[in-house]
Biopython code that builds the backbone (N, CA, C, O; Angstrom):
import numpy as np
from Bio.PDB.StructureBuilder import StructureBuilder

atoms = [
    (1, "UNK", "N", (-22.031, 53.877, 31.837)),
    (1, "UNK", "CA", (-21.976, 53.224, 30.539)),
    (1, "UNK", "C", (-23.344, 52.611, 30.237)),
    (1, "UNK", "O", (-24.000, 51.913, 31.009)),
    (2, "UNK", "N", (-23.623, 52.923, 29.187)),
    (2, "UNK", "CA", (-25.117, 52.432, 28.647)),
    (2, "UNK", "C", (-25.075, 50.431, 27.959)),
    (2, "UNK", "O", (-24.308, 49.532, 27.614)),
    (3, "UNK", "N", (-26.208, 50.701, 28.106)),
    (3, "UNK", "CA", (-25.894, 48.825, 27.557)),
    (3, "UNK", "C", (-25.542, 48.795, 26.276)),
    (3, "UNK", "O", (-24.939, 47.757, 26.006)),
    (4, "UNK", "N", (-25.734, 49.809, 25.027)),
    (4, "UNK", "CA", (-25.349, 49.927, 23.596)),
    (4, "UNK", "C", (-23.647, 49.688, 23.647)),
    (4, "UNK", "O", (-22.925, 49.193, 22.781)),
    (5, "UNK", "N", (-23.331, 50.170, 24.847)),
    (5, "UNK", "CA", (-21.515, 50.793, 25.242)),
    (5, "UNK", "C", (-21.240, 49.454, 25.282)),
    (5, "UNK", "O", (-20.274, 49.099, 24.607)),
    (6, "UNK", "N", (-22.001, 48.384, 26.064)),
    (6, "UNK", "CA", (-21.689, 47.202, 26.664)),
    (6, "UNK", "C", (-21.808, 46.061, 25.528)),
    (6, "UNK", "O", (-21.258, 44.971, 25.682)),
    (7, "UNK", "N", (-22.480, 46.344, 24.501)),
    (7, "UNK", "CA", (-22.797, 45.120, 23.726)),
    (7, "UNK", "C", (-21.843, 45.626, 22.697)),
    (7, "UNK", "O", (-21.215, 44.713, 22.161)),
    (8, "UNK", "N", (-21.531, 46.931, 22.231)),
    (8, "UNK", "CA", (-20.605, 46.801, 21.133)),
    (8, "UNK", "C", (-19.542, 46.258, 21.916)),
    (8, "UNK", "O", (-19.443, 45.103, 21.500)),
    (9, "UNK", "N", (-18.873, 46.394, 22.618)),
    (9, "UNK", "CA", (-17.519, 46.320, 23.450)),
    (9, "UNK", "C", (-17.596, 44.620, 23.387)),
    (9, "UNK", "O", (-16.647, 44.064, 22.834)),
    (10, "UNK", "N", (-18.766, 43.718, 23.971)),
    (10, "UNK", "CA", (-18.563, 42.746, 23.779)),
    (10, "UNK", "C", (-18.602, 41.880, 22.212)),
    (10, "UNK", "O", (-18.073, 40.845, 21.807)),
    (11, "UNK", "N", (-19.348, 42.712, 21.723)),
    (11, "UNK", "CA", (-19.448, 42.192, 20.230)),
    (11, "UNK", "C", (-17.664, 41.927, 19.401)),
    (11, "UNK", "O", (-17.234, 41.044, 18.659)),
    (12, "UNK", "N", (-16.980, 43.289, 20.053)),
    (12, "UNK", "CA", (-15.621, 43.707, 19.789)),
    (12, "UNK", "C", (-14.844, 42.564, 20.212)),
    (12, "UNK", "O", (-14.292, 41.681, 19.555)),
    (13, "UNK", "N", (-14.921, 42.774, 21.435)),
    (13, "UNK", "CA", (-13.872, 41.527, 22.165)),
    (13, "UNK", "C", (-14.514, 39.979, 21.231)),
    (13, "UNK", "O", (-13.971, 39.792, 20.143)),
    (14, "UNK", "N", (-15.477, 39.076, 21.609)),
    (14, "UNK", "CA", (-15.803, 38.059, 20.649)),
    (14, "UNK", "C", (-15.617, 37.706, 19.423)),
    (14, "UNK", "O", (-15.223, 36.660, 18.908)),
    (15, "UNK", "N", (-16.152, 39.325, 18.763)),
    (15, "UNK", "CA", (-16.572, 38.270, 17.181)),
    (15, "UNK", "C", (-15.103, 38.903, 16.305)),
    (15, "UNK", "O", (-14.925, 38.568, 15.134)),
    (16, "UNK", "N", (-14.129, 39.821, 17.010)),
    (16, "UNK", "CA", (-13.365, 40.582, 15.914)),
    (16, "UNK", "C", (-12.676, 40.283, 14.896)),
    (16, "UNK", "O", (-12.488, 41.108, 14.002)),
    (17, "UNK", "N", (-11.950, 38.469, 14.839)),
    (17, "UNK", "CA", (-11.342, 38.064, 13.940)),
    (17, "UNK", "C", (-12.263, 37.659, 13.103)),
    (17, "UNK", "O", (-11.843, 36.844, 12.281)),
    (18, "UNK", "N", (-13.652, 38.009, 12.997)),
    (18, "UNK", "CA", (-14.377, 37.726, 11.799)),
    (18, "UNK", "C", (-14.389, 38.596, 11.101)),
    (18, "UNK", "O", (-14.476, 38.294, 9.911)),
    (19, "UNK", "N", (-14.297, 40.373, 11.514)),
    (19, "UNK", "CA", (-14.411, 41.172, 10.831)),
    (19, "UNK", "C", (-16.263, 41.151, 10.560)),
    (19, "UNK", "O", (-16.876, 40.687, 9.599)),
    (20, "UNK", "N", (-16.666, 41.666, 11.497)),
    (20, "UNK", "CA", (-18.171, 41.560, 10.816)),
    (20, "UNK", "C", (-18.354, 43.244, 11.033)),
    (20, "UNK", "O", (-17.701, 44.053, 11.690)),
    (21, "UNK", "N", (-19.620, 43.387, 10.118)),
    (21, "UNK", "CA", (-19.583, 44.812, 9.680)),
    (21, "UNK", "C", (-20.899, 44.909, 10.722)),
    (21, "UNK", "O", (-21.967, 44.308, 10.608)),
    (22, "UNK", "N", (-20.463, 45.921, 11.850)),
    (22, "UNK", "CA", (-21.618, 46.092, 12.979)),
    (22, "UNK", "C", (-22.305, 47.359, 12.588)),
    (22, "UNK", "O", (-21.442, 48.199, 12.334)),
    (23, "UNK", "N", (-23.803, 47.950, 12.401)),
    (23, "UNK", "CA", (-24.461, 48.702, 12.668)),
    (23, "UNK", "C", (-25.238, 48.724, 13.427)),
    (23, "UNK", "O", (-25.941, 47.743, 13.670)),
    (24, "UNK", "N", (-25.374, 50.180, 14.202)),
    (24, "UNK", "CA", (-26.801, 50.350, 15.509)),
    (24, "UNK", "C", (-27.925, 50.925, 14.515)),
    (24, "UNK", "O", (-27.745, 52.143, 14.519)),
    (25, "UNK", "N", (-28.873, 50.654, 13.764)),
    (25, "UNK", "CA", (-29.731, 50.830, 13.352)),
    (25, "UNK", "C", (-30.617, 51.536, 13.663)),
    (25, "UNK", "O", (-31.276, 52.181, 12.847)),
    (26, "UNK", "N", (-30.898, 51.550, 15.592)),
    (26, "UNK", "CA", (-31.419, 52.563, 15.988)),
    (26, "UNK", "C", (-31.245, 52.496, 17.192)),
    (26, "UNK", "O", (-30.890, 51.385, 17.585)),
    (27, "UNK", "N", (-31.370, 53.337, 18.006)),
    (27, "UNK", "CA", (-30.846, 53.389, 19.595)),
    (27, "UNK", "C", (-31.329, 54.677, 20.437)),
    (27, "UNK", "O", (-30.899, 55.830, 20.439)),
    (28, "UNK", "N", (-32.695, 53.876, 21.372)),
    (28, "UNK", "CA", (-33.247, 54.980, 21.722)),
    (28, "UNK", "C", (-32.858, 55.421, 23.579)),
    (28, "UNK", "O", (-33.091, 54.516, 24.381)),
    (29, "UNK", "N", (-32.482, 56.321, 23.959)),
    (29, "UNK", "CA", (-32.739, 56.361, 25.521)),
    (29, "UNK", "C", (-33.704, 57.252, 26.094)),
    (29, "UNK", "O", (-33.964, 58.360, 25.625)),
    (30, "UNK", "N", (-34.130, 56.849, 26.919)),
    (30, "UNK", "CA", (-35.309, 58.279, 27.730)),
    (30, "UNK", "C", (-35.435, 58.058, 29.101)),
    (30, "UNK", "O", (-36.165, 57.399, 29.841)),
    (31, "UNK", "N", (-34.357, 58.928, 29.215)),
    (31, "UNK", "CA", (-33.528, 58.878, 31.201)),
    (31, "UNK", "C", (-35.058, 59.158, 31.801)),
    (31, "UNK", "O", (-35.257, 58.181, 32.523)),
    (32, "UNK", "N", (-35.901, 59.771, 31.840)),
    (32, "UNK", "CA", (-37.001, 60.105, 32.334)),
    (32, "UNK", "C", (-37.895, 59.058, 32.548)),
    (32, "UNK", "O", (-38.265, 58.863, 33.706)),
    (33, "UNK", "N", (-38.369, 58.252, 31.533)),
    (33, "UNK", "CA", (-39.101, 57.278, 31.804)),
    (33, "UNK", "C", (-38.399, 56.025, 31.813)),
    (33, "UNK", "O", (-39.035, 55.023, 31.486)),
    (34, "UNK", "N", (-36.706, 55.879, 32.261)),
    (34, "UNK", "CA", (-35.672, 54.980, 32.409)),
    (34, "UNK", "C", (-35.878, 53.751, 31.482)),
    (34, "UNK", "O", (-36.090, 52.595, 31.848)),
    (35, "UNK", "N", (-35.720, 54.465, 29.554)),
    (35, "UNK", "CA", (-35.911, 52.869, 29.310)),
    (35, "UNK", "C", (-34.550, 53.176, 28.366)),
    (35, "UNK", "O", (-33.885, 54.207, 28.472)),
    (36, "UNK", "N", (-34.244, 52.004, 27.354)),
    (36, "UNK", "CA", (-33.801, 52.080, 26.327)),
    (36, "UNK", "C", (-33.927, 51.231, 25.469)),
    (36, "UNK", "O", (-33.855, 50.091, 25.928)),
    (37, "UNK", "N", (-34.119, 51.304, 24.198)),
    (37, "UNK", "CA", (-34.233, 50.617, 23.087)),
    (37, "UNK", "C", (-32.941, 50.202, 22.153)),
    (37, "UNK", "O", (-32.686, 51.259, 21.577)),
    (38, "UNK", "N", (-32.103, 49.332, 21.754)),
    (38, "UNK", "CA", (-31.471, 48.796, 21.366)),
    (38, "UNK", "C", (-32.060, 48.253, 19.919)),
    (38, "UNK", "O", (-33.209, 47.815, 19.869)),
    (39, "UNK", "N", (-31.013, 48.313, 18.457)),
    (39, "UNK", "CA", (-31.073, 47.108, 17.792)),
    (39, "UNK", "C", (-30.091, 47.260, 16.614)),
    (39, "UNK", "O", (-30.123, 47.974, 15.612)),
    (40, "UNK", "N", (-29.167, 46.310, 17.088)),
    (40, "UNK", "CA", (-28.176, 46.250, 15.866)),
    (40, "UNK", "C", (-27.940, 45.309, 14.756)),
    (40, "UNK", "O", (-28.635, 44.356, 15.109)),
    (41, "UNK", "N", (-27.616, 45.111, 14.090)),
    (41, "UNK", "CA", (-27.317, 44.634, 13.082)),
    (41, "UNK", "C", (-26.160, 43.821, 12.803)),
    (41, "UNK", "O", (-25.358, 44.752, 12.731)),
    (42, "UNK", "N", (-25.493, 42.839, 12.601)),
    (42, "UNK", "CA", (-23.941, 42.006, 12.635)),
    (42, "UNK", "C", (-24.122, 41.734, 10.867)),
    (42, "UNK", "O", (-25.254, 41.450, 10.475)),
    (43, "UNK", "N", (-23.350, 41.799, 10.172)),
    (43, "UNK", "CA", (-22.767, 40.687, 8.862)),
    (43, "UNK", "C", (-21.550, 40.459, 8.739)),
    (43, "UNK", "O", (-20.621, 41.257, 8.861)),
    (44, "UNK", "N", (-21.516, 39.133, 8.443)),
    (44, "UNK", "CA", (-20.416, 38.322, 8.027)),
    (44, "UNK", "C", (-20.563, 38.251, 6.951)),
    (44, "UNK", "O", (-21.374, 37.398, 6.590)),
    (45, "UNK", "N", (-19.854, 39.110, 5.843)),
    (45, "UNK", "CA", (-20.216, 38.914, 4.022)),
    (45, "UNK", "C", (-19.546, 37.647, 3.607)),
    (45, "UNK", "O", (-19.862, 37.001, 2.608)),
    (46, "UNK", "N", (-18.092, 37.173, 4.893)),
    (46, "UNK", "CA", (-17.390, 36.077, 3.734)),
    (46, "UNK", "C", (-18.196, 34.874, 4.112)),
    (46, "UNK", "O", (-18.016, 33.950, 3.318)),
    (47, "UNK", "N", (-19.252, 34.530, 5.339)),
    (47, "UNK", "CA", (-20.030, 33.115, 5.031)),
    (47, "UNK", "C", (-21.671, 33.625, 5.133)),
    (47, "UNK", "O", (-22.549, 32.897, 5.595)),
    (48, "UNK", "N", (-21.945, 35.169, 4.556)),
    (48, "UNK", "CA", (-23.141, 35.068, 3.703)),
    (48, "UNK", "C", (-24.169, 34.785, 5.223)),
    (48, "UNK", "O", (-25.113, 33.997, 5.176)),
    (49, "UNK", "N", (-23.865, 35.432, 6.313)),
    (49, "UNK", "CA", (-24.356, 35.543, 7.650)),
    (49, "UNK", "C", (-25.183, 36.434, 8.270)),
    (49, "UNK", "O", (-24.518, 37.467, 8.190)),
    (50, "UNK", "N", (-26.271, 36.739, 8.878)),
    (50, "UNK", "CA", (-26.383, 37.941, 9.344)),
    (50, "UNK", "C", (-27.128, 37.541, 10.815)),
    (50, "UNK", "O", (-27.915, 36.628, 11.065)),
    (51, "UNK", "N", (-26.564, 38.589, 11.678)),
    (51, "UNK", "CA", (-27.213, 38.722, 13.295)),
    (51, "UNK", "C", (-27.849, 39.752, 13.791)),
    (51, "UNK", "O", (-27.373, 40.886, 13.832)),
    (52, "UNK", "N", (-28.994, 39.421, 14.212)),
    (52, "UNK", "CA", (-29.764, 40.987, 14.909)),
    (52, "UNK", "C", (-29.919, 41.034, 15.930)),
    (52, "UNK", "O", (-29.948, 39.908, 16.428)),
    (53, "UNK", "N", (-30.083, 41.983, 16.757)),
    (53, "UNK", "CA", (-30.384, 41.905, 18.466)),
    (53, "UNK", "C", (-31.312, 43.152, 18.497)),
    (53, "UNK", "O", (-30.835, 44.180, 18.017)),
    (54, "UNK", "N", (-32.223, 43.185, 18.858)),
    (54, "UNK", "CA", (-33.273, 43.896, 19.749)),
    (54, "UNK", "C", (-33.903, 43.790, 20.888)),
    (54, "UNK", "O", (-34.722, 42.949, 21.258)),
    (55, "UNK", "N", (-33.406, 44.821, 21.488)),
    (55, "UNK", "CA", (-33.846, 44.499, 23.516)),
    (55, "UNK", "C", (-34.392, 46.311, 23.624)),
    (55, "UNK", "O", (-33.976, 47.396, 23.217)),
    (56, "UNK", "N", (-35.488, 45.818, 24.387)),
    (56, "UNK", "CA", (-36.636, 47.164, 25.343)),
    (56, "UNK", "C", (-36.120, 46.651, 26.458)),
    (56, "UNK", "O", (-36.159, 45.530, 26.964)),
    (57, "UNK", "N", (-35.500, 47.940, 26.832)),
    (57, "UNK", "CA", (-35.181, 47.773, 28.670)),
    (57, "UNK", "C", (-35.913, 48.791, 29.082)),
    (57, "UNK", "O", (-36.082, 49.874, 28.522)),
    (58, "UNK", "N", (-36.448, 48.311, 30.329)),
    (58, "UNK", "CA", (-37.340, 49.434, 31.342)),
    (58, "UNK", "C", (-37.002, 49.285, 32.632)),
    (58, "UNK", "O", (-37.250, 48.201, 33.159)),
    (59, "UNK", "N", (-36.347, 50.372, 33.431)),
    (59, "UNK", "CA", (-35.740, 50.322, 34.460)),
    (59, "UNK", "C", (-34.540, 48.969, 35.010)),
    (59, "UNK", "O", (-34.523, 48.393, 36.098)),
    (60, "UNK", "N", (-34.074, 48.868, 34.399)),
    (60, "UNK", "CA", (-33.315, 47.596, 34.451)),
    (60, "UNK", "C", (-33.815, 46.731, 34.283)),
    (60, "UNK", "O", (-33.355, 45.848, 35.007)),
    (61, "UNK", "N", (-34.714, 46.349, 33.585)),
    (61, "UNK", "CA", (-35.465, 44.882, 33.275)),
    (61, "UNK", "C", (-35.397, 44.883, 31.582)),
    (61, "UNK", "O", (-35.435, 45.752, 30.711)),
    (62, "UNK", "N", (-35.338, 44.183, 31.600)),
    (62, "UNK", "CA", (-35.850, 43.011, 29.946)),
    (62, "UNK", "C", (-36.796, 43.345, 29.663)),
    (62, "UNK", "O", (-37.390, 43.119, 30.717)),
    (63, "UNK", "N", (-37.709, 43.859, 28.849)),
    (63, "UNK", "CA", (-39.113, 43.619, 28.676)),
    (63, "UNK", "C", (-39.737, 43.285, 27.365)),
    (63, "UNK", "O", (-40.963, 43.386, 27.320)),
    (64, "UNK", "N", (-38.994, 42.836, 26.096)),
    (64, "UNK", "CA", (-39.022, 42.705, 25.120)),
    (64, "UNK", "C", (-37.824, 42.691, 24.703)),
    (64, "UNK", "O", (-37.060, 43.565, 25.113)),
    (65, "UNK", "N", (-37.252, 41.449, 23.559)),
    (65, "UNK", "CA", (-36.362, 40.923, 22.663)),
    (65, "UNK", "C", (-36.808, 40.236, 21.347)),
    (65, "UNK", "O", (-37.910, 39.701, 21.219)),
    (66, "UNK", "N", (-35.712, 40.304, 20.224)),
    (66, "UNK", "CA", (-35.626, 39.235, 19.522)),
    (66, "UNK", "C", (-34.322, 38.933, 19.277)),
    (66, "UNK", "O", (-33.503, 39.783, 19.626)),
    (67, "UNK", "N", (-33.855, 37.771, 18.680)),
    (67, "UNK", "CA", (-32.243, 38.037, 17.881)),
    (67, "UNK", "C", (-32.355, 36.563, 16.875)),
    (67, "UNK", "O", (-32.453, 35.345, 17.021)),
    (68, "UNK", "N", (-32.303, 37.166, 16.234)),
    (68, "UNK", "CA", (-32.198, 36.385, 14.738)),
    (68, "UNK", "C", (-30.896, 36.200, 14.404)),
    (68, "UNK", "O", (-29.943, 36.935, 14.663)),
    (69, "UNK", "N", (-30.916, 34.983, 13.705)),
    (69, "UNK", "CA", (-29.337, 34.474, 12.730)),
    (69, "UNK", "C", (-29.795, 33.945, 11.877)),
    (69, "UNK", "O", (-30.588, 33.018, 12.039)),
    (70, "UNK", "N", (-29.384, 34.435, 10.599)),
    (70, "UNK", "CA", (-29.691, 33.602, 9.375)),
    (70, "UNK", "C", (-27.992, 33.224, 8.803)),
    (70, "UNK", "O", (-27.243, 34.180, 8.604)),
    (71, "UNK", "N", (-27.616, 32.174, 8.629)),
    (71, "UNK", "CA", (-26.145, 31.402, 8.020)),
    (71, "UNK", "C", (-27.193, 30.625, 6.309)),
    (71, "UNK", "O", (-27.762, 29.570, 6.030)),
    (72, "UNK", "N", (-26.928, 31.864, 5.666)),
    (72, "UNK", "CA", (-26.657, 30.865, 3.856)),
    (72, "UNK", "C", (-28.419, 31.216, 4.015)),
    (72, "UNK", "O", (-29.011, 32.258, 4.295)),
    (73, "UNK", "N", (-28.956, 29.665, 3.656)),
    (73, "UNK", "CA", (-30.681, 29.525, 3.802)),
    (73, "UNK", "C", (-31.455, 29.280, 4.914)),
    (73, "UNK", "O", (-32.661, 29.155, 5.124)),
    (74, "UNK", "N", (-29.810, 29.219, 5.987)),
    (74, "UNK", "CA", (-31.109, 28.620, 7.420)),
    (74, "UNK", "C", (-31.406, 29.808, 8.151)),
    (74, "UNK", "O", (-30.614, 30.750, 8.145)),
    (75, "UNK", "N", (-32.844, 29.855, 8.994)),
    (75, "UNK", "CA", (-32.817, 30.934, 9.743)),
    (75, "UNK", "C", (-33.435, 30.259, 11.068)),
    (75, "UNK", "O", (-34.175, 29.282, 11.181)),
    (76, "UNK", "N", (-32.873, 31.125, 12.037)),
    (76, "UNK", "CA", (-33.696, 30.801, 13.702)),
    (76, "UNK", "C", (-33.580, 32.380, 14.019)),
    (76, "UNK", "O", (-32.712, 33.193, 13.700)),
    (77, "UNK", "N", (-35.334, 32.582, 15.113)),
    (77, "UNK", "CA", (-34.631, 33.293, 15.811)),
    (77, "UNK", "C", (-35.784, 33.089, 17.185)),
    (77, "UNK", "O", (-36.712, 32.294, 17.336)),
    (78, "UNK", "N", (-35.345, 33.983, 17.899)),
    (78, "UNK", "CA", (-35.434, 33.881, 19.193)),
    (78, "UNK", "C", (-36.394, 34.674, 20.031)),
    (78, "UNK", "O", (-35.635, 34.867, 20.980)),
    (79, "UNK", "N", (-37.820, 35.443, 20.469)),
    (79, "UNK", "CA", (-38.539, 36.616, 20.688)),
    (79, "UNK", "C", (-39.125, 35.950, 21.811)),
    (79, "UNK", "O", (-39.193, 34.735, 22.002)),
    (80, "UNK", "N", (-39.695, 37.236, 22.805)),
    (80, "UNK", "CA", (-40.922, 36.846, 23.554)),
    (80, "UNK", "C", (-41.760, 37.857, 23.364)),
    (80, "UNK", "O", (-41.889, 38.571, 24.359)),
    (81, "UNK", "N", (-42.453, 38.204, 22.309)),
    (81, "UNK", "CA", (-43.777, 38.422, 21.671)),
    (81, "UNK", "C", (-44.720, 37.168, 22.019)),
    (81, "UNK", "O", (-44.585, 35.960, 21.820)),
    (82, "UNK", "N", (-45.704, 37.920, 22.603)),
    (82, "UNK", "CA", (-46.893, 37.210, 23.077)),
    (82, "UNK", "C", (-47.680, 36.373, 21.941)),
    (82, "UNK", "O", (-48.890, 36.341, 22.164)),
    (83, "UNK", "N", (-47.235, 35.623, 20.663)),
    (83, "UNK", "CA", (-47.993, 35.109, 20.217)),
    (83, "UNK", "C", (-48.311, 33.449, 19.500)),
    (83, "UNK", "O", (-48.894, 32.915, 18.557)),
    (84, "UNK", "N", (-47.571, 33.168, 20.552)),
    (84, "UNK", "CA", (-47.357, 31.428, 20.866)),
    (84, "UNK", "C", (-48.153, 31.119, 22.200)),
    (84, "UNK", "O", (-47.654, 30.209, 22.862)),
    (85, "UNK", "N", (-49.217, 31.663, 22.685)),
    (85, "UNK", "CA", (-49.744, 31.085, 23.920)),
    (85, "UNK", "C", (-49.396, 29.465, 23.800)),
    (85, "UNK", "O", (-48.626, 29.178, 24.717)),
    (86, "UNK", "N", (-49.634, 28.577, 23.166)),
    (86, "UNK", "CA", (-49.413, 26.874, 23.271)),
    (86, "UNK", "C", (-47.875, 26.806, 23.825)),
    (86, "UNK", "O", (-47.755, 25.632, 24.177)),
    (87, "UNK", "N", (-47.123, 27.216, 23.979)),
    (87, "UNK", "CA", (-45.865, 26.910, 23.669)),
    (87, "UNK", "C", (-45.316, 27.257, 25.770)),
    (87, "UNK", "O", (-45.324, 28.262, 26.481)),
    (88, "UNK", "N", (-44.962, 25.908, 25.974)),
    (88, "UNK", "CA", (-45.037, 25.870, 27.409)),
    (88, "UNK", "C", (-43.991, 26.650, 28.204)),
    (88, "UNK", "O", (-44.230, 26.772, 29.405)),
    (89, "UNK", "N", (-42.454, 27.400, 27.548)),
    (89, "UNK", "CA", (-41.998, 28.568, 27.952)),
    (89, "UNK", "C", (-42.371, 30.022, 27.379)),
    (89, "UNK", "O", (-41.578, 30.904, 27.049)),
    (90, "UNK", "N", (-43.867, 30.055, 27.339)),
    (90, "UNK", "CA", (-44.526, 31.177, 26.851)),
    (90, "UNK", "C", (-44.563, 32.445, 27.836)),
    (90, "UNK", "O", (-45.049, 32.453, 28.967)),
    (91, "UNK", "N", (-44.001, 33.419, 27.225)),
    (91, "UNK", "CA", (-44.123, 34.082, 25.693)),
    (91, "UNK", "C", (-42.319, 33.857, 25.607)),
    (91, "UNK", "O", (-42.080, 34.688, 24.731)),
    (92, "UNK", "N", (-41.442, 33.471, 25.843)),
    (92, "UNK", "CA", (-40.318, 33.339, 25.478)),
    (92, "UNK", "C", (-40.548, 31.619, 24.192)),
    (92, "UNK", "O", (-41.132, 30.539, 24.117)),
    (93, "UNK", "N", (-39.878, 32.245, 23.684)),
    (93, "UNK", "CA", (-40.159, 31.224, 22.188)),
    (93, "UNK", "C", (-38.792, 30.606, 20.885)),
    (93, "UNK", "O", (-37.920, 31.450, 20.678)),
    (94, "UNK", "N", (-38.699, 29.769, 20.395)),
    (94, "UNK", "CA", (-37.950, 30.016, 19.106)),
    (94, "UNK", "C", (-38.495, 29.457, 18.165)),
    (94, "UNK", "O", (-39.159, 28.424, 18.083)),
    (95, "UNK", "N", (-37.916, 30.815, 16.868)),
    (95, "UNK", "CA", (-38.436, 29.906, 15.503)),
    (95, "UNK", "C", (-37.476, 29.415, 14.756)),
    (95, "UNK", "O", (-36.377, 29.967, 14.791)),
    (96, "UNK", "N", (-37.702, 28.217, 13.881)),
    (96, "UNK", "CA", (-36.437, 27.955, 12.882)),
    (96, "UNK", "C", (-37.203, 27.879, 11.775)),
    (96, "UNK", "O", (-36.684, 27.677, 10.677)),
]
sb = StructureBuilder()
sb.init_structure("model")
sb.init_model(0)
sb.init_chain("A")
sb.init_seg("    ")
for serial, (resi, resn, name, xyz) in enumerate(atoms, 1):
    if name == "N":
        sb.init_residue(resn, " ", resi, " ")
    sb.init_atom(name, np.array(xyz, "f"), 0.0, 1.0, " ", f" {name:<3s}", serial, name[0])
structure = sb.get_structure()
């Protein structure tokens, strides 16, 4: 089972009495150079919500994320893109 298998399944079990409208936007694998690319999409149309997840896996590791939530006007999200050197759990970061 691939991790795409694993995150809809949990997305399923968690969020289902919201009814949120899930798309994989894009979803890459390449058994050869053992990585995969992930990134889906979540909305909640009845409170005007949206969730993203993007993860680079390379050989079983993490090697890049983000995941954003925007609720109404607020937004946060979450990356370790290298471009907060100041920021003392660097490159893991959040923005609001």
């Amino acid at each position: 089972m691939n991790r795409l298998k694993r995150i809809l399944d949990l997305i399923e079990k968690i969020l289902h009495e919201f009814r949120p409208t899930v798309s994989v936007v894009r979803h890459e694998v390449d058994s050869q150079a053992v990585t995969e690319y992930i990134y889906i999409r979540i909305l909640f149309p009845k409170v005007n919500a949206v969730v993203t997840l993007r993860e680079y896996w390379k050989s079983r590791k993490l090697i890049a994320y983000g995941y954003y939530v925007r609720v109404k006007a607020y937004e946060e999200w979450w990356d370790n893109r290298p471009h907060h050197p100041e920021v003392p759990t660097f490159p893991h970061h959040r923005h609001t």
